[in-house]
C-alpha positions as CSV (number, residue, x, y, z in Angstrom):
1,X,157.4,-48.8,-63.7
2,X,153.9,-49.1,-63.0
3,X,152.2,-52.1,-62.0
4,X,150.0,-52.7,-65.7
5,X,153.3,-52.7,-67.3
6,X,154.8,-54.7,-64.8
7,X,151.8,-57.1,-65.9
8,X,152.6,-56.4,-69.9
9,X,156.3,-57.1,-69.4
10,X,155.6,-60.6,-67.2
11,X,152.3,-61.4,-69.0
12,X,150.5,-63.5,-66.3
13,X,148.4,-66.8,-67.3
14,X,145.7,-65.0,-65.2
15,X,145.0,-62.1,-62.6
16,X,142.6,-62.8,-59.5
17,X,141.9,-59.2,-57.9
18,X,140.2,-59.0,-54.7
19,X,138.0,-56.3,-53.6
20,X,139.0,-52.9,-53.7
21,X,136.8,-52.1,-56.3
22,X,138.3,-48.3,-56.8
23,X,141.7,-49.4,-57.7
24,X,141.3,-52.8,-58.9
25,X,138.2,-52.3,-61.6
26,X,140.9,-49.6,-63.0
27,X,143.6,-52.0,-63.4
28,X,141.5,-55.1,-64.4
29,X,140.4,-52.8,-67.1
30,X,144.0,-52.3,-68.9
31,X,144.5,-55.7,-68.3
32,X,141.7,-56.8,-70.2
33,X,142.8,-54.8,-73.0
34,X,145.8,-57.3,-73.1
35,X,144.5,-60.2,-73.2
36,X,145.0,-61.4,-69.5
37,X,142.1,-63.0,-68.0
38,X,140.9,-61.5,-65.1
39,X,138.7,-62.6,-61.9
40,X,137.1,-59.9,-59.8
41,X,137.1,-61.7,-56.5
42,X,134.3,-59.8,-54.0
43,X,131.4,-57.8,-55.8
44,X,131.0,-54.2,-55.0
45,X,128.0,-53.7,-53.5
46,X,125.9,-52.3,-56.2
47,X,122.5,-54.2,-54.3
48,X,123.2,-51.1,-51.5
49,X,123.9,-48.0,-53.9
50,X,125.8,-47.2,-57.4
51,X,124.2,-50.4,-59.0
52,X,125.6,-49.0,-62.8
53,X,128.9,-50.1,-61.1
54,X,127.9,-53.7,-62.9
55,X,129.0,-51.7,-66.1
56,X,132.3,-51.4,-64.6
57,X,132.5,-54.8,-63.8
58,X,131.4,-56.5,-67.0
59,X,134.2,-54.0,-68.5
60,X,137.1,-54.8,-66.4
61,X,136.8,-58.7,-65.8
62,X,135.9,-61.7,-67.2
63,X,134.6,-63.3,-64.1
64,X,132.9,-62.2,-61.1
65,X,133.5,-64.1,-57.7
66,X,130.9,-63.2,-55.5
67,X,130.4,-64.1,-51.6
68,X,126.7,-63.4,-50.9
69,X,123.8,-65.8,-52.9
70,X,121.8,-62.5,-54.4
71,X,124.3,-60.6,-55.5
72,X,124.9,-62.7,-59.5
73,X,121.3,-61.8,-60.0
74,X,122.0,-58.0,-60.6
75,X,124.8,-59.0,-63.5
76,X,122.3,-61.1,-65.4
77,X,121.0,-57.9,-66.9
78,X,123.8,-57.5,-68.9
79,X,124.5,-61.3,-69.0
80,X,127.8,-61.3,-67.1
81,X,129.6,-64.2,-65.4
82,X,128.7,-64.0,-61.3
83,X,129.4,-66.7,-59.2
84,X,128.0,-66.8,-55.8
85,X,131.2,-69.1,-54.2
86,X,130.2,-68.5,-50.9
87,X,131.3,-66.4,-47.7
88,X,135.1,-67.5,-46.8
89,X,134.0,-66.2,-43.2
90,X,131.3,-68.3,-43.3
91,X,133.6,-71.4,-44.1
92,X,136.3,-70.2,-41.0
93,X,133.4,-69.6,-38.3
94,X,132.5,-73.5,-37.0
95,X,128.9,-73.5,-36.7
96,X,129.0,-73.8,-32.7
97,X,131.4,-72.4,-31.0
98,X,131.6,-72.9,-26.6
99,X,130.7,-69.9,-24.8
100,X,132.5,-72.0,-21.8
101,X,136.0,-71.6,-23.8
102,X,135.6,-67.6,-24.9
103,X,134.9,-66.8,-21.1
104,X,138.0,-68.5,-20.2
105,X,139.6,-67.2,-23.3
106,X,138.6,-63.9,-21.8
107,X,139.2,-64.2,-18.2
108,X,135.5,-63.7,-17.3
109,X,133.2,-65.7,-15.1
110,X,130.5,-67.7,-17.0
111,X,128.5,-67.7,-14.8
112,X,127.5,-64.5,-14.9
113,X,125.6,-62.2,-18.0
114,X,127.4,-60.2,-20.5
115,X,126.4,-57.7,-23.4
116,X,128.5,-57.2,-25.6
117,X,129.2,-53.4,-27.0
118,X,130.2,-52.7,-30.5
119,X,131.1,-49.8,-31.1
120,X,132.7,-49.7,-34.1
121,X,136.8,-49.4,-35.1
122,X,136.5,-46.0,-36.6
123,X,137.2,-43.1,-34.1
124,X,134.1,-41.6,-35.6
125,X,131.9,-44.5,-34.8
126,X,133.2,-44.2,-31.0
127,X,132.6,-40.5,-31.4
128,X,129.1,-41.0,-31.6
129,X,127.5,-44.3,-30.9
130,X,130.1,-44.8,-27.6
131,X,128.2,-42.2,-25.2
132,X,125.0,-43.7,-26.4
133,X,126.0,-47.6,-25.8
134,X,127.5,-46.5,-22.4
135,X,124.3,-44.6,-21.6
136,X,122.1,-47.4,-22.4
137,X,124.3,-49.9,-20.4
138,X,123.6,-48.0,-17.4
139,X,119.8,-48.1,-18.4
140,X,120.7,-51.8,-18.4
141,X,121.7,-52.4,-14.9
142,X,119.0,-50.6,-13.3
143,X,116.6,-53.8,-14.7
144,X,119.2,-56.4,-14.7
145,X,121.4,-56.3,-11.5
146,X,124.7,-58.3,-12.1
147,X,125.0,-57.5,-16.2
148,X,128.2,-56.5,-17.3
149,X,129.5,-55.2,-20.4
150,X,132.4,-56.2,-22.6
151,X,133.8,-54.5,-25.3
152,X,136.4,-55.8,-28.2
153,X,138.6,-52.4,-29.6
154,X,140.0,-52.7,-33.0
155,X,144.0,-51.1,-31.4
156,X,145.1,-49.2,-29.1
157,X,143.9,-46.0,-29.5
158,X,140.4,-47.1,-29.8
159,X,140.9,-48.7,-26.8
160,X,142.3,-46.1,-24.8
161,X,139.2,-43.9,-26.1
162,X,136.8,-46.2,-24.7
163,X,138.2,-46.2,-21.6
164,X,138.0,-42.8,-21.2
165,X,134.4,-42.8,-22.1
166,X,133.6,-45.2,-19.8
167,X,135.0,-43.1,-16.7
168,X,133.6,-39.9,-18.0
169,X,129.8,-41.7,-18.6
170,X,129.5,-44.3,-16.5
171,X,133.0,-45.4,-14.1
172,X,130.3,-47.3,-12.4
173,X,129.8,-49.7,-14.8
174,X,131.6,-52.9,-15.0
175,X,133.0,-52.8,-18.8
176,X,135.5,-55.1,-19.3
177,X,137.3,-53.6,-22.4
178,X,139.6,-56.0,-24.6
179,X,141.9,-55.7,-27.3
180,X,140.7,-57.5,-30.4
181,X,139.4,-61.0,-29.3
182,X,136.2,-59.6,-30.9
183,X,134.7,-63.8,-31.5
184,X,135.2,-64.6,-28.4
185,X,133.8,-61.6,-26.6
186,X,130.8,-61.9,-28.6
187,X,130.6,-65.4,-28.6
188,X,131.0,-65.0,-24.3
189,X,128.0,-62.8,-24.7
190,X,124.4,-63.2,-24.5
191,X,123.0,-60.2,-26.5
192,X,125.3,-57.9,-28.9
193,X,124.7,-54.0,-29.4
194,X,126.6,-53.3,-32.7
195,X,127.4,-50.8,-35.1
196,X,126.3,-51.4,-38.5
197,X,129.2,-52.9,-41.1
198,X,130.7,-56.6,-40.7
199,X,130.1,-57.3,-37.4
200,X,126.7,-57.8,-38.1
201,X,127.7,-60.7,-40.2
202,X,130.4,-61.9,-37.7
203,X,127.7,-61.8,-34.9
204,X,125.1,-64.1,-37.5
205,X,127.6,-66.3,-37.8
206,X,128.8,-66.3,-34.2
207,X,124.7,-67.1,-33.4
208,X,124.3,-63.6,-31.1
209,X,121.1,-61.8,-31.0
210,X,121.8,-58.2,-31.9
211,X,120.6,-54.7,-32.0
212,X,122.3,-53.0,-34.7
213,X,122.3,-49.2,-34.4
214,X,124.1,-46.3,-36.9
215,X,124.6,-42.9,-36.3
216,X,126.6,-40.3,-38.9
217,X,127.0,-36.7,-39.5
218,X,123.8,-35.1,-40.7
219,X,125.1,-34.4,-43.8
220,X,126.6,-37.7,-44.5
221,X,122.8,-39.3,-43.4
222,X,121.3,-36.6,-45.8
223,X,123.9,-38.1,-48.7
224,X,123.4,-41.4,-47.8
225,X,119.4,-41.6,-47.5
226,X,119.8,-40.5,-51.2
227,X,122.0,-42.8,-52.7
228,X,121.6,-45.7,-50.6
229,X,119.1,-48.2,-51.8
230,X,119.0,-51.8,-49.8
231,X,115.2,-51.4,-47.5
232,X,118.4,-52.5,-44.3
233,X,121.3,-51.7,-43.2
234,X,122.4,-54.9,-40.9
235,X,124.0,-57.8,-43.1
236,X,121.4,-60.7,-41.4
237,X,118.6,-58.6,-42.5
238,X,120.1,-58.1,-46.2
239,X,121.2,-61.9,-46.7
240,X,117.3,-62.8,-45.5
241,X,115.5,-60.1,-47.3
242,X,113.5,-59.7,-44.3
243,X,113.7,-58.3,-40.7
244,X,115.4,-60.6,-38.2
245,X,117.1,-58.2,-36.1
246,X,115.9,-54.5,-35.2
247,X,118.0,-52.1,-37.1
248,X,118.2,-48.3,-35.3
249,X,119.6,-45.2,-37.4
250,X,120.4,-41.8,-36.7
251,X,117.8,-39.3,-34.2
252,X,116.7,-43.3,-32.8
253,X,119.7,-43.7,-31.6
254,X,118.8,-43.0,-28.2
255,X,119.4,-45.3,-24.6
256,X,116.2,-45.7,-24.0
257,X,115.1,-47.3,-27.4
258,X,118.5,-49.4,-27.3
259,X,117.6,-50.3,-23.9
260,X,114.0,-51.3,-24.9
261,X,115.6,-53.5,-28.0
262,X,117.9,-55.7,-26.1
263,X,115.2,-56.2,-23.1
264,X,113.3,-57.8,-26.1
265,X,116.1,-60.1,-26.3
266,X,117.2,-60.7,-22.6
267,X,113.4,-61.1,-21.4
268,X,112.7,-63.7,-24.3
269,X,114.8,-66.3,-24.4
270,X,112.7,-67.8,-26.8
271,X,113.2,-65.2,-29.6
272,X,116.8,-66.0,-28.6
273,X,116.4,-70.0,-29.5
274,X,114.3,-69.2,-33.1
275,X,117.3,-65.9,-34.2
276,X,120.3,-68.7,-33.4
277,X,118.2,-71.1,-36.0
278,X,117.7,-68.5,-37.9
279,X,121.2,-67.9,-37.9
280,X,122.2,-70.9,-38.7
281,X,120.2,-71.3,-42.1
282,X,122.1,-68.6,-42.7
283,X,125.5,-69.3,-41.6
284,X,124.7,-72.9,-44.0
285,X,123.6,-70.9,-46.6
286,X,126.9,-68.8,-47.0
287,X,129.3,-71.9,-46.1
288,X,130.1,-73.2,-49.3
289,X,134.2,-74.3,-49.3
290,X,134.6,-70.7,-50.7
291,X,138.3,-70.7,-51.7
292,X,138.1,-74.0,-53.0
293,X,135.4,-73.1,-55.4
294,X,137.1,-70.0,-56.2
295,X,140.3,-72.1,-57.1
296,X,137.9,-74.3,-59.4
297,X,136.7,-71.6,-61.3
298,X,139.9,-69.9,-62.1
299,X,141.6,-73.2,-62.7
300,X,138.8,-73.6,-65.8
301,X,139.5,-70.3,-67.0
302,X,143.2,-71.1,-67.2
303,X,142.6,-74.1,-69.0
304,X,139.5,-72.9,-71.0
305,X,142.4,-72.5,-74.0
């Protein structure tokens, strides 16, 4: 039996789907049809590309639960209910967190400088923005004796990859690699090279400075650049509408410009204070007791009978 007629057979007082827009629109959609009330918990990102996705939306559900401020503004068109409830990250995150306590977390001496590398959790991402973090790492060290580098791994595997890197590009650095822990390593660190996805959030809301850098297969950039639409790529950048933090893509992904980008950080530490209050509008703006407003809202459709 499949799962809509599980849902016939049990008829539910109401259905909250959350994310997976691919399946769950589907579903949502034969639900609808019988007369279960549905929530769509997380938007698909129809600001970034496929914005007739809304269509799909106002189809399947009869509520949209959404977790960035600008996103209910593309479902007015078609009159829709959006709710911006807020980012549930956003709510788990304090709004300072002790760099003291992550290094000792972390086994690391905080007294010294770290940069944090991101590589990403996909072996793809590792593939090809690891060299070019490594490289530029070394590029580091030449102008700032004493940094070291520490890098969270999403398993295992990834881990194990990185290592390898790291003796095969540069076994002279000292990378401290780590298995998850990914707050505190960036929380230990003073400046964050990233991949782009949701550790650019993570980092906004962690109050790192960041260089955000993306590199894919040419073909995938050449599909991409067309259907792509957001001006950025890094989350702070697309919450602000503006650009707080440098975003690097494809050919400029190269040491030397990485290099040149964090410098801007590390030899400012007054760009450092404004980007952490910067940050911290932002991390307000997005902390909003998201799962109790989410509750609130499906409690009233419930009830609305």
């Amino acid at each position: 039996m499949n799962c809509s007629l599980i849902l016939k057979k049990s008829k539910p007082d109401l259905i909250i789907a959350i994310d997976a827009p691919d399946f769950n629109l589907r579903l949502e959609k034969k639900l609808k049809a019988l007369n279960i009330p549905v929530i769509h918990y997380v938007s698909p990102t129809v600001w970034a590309w496929k914005e007739k996705r809304i269509y799909k939306v106002q189809a399947a559900c009869d509520q949209l639960l959404t977790i960035f401020p600008f996103e209910p503004e593309y479902y007015k068109k078609i009159d829709h209910p959006a709710h911006f409830i807020g980012h549930p990250l956003a709510d788990q995150i304090p709004l300072e967190l002790s760099r003291d306590e992550a290094c000792k977390a972390l086994k690391l001496d905080k007294a010294k400088r770290y940069v944090a590398l991101l590589p990403g959790s996909r072996g793809s991402e590792l593939e090809l923005l690891g060299p070019e973090f490594l490289k530029t790492a070394k590029s580091l060290t030449q102008k700032y004796p004493g940094l070291e580098f520490i890098a969270p791994m999403a398993n295992e595997k990834r881990l194990s990859e990185f290592k390898e890197l790291c003796r095969e590009i540069a076994p002279e650095l000292i990378v401290h690699g780590f298995l998850g822990q990914t707050r505190d390593v960036v929380t230990a660190s003073e400046v964050v090279l990233v991949t782009s996805g949701t550790a650019t959030l993570e980092t906004m809301l962690l109050k790192r400075p960041m260089v955000v850098a993306y590199k894919m297969s040419a073909f995938n950039y050449c599909l991409a650049k067309r259907l792509v639409k957001t001006p950025f790529i890094a989350m702070p950048n697309i919450i602000a509408n503006e650009r707080l933090v440098p975003e690097i893509i494809q050919d400029q992904v190269e040491p030397e410009r990485l290099c040149d980008e964090i410098s801007n950080w590390l030899d400012h530490p007054e760009r450092i204070i404004e980007i952490k209050n910067k940050f911290n509008e932002l991390h307000l703006s997005l902390r909003k007791n998201a799962s109790e407003n989410a509750a609130k809202i499906a409690l009233n459709l419930v009830n609305k009978d």
